[in-house]
C-alpha positions in Angstrom: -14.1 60.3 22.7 -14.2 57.5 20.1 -18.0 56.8 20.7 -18.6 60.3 20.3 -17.0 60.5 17.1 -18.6 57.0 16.1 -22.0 58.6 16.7 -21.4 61.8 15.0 -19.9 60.2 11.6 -23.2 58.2 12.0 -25.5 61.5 12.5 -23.3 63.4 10.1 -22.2 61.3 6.9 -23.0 63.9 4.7 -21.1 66.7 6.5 -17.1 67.0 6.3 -15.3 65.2 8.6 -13.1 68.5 10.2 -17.0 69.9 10.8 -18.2 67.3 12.7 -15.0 66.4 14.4 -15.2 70.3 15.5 -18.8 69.6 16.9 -17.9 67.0 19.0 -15.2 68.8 20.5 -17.2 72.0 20.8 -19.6 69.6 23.0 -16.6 68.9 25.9 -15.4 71.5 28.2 -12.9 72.2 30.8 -14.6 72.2 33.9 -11.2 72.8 36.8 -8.0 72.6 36.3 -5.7 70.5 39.2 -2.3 69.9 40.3 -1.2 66.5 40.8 2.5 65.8 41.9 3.7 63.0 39.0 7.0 60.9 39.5 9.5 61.1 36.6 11.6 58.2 36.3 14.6 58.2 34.0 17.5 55.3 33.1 20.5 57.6 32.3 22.6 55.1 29.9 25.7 54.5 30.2 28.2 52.5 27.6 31.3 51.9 29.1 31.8 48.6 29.9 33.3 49.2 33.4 29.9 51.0 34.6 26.6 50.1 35.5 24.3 49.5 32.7 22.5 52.4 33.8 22.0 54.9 36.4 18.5 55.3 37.9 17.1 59.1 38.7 13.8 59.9 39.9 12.3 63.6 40.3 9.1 64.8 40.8 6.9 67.2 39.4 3.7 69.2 39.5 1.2 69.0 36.5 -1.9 70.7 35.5 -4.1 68.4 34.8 -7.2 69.6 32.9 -10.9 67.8 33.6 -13.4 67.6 31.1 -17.1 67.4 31.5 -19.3 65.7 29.1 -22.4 66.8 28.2 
């Protein structure tokens, strides 16, 4: 994404940078959308001094992932 915007502020000096920032972006699309399962992991913390120093969960989850296709 950064080259893209490197060789648009090259092409476009003379244009604001919202407009070409909005070109570039216009130039990427979503081509799927996908489910991956993803694996939270959280330290719950805990400040007594008779406990554990914390208290390890893990969950998991489904998230939509979106692809992009470059042009």
């Amino acid at each position: 994404m950064r080259r893209i915007l490197t060789k648009l502020r090259i092409a476009f000096s003379d244009i604001p940078p919202l407009l070409y920032i909005h070109q570039a972006l216009k130039r990427i699309y979503p081509s799927y959308f996908k489910f991956h399962m993803r694996w939270l992991h959280s330290v719950t913390r805990i400040t007594y001094l008779s406990k554990l120093i914390g208290m390890p969960s893990l969950a998991a989850c489904l998230k939509l992932e979106l692809f992009r296709v470059y042009e």
